[in-house]
N, C-alpha and C positions, 0 to 999 in steps of 0.2 A: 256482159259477155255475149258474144256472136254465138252462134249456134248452127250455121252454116258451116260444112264439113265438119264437126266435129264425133266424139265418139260419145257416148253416153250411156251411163247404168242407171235402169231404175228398179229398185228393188223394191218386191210386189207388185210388178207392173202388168200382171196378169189380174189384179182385183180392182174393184170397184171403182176407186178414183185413178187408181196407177194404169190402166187400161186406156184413160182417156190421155193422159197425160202422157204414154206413150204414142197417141193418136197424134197429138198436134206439135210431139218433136218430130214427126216425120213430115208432117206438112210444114214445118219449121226448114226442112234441108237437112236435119243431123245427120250426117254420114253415115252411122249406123246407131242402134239402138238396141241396147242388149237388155233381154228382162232376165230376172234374175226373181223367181216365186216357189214356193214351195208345193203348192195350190193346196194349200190346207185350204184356203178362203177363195183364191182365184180360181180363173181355169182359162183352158184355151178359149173356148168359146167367145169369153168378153174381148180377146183378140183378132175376132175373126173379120173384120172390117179389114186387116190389114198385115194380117198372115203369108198373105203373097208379096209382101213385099221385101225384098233383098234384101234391104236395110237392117230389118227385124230380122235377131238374133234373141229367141226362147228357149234357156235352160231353165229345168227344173232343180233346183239345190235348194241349199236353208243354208241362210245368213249364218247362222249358230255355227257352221262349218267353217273354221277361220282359213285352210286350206282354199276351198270351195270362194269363199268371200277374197281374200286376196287376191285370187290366179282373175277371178272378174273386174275388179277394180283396176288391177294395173291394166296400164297404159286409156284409160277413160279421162277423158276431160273432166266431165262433172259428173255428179250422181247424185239421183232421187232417191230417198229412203221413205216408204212407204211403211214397210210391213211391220203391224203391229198385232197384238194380242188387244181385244176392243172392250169394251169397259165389262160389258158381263162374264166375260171369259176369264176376267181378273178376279173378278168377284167368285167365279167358282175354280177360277186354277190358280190361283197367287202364286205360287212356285215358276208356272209357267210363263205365267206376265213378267214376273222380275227376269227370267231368263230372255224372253223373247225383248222386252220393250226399253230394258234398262243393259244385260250386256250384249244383246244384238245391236242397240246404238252402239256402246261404244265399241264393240267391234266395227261398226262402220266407219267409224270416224277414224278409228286409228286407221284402221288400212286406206281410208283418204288421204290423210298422211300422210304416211308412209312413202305410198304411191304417186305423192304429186300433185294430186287430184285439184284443180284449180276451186271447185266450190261444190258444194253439200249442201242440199234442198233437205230439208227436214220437217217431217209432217209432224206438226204439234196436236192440240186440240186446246178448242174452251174449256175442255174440263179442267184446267188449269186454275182456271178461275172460279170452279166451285161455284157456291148462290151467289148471285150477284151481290154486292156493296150497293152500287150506281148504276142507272143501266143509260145510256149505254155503256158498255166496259170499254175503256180505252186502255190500251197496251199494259199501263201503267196500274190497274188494277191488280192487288192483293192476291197473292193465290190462297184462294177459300176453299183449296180443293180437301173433299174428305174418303176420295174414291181412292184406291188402289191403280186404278188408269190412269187418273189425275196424278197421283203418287209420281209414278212412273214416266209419265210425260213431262213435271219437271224434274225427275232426275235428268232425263233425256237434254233439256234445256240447259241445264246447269252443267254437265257433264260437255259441250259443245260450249260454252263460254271458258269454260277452265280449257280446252283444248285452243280455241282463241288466244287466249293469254301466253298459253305456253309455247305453240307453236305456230300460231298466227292462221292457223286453220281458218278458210274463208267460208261462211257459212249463211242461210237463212233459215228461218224458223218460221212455220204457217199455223200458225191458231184457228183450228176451222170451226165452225159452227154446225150448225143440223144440217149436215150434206145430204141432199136427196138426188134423185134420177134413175135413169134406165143403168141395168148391172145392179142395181141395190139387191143384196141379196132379199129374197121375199118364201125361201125352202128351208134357211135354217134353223138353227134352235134362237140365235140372236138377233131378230129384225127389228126395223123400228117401228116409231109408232104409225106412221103412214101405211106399212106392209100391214103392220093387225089392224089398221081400220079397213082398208081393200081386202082383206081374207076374210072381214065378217061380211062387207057388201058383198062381196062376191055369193057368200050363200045368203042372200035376203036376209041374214041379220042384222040387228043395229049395233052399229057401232057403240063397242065401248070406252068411256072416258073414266078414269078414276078421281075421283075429287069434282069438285066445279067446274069444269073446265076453262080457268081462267089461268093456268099456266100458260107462261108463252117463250117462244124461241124463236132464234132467228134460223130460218130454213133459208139454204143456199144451193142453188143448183150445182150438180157435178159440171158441166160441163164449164161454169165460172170458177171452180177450184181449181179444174185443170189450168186455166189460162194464165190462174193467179200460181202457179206451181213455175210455169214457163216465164210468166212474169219475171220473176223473182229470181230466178236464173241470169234473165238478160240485163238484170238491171244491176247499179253500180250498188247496192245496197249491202253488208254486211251485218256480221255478229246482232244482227237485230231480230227480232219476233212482231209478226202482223195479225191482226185479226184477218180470217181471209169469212166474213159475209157480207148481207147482204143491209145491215144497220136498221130492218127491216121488224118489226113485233107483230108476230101471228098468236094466236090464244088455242093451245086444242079446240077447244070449241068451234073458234073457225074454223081450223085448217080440215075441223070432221065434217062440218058443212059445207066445203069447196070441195070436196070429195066427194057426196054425197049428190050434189049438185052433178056433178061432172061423169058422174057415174049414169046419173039418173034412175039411183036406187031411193025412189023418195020414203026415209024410213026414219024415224027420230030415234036418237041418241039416245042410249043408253048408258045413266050415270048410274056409279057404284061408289061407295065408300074410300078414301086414298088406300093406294096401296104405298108400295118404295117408290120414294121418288127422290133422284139425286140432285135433281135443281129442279126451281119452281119459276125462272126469269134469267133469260140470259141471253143479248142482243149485245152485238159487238160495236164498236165504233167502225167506220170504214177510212177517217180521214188520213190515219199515218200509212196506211197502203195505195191509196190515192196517192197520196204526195210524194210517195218512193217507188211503189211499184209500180205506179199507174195501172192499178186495178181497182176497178169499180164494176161490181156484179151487174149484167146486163139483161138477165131472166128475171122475170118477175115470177111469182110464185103457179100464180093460176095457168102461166104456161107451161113452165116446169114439170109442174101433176099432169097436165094433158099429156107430156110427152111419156113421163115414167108407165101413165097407164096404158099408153097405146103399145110401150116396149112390152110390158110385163104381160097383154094378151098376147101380143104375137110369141113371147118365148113361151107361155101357157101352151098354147098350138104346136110349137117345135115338139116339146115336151110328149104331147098325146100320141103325135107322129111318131115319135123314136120308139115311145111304149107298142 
């Protein structure tokens, strides 16, 4: 699908990934670009690269508002569906994730619909797949999920397949892995593990790992999600689901000493007994997104962290200023 003059919804596209992904449909030419956030999670700010631009149309609504959601989707060519409730937010709001992740999709979906909507970008996740079986996980792996977010994201799947079937709704599905970069939140109550190892260096403490640190994941930079989001848009690809990383295995243990290095807080790790942990191994395949989306992650990791760290002092600095 072209994406030159067209119209576009991304919902959530004021947060973290849907930010970027608004970035580069407008360096794409889409006519215009409508976000659609609630900013429970987002905010202008992660927009401001590109706030002046005509194209970009920012309402504030919630998906949940099927008023609100319809009157946005009509007349959009496509639409990105970002906004979700994230894996700890289910673990303590469950009411809240089933409402947000399971019928905020398919309120999405129906009103694509409904409306015409030529194709539906749908942000999935690995937690789909739970501990790994094999790693790497190809498409075609088991869902081992045991989380309520996992839960929830294949409803989400499954609930856009049956819309497929029934009404030929054109869709794609993005399995993402440990997304990192600049916009990651690093102030809330749900960061990842990258943000709590940079908030211990930051005060000369050592970094904490729980367990050995022999867990590992694949970390993917944001700005390769985005492209793999835009991707997947322009491509001839349907009713299908992609891993969207980097096929790449990082161990905590590294990823706390490329940090540590990088920071040049030289201060040794601090291991502590396991606490919760939802996966212990999980790296995606890359090759059926290669061959359909033609995406293949272009950051490597060590440049990735340079970039999130250089982002996250300078909004540190914003921050002091505005106080």
């Amino acid at each position: 699908m072209d994406i030159v003059g067209e119209k576009i919804l991304v919902i959530g596209g004021a947060g973290f990934i849907g930010s970027h992904v608004v970035e580069l449909l407008l360096r794409e030419d889409a006519r215009e670009v409508v976000v659609l956030d609630n900013f429970y999670r987002g905010c202008r700010e992660n927009l401001k690269e590109v706030e002046n631009d005509k194209r970009l149309k920012l309402v504030q609504g919630d998906m949940l508002s099927e008023k609100n959601l319809y009157g946005h989707v009509e007349g959009c060519t496509a639409v990105f569906h970002l906004a979700a409730a994230w894996l700890l937010e289910c673990l303590e709001k469950p009411r809240y994730a089933v409402e947000n992740n399971i019928m905020g999709t398919f309120g999405v979906m129906d009103a694509c619909q409904k409306s015409g909507v030529k194709k539906l970008i749908f942000s999935s996740s690995a937690s789909v797949y739970g501990d790994a079986v094999e790693n790497p996980m190809d498409e075609d792996h088991p869902y081992n999920n045991r989380t309520l977010y996992g839960a929830t994201k294949i409803a989400g799947e499954h609930l856009l397949r049956a819309y497929n079937e029934m009404f030929g709704l054109d869709y794609v599905g993005l399995r993402y892995m440990n997304v990192y970069g600049p916009r990651q939140d690093y102030r809330g109550a749900y960061t990842s593990v990258i943000m709590k190892i940079l908030d211990r260096l930051d005060k000369k403490l050592p970094p904490i790992i729980y367990g050995d640190g022999s867990q590992s994941y694949d970390f993917v930079y944001v700005e390769d999600v985005a492209r793999a989001n835009v991707n997947a848009l322009k491509a001839d690809a349907t009713d299908t689901f992609f891993n969207v990383g980097t096929g790449q295995e990082t161990t905590l243990q590294d990823l706390a000493k490329v940090l540590i290095r990088l920071t040049g807080v030289d201060i040794p790790i601090q291991f502590e007994p396991s606490g919760q942990t939802f996966v212990t191994r999980r790296i995606g395949a890359t090759k059926l997104a290669e061959d359909q989306l033609r995406f293949r992650a272009q950051v490597n990791l060590e440049a990735g962290l340079k970039q999130l760290i250089k982002w996250r002092a300078s909004d540190k600095e914003k921050l002091v200023g505005v106080a």
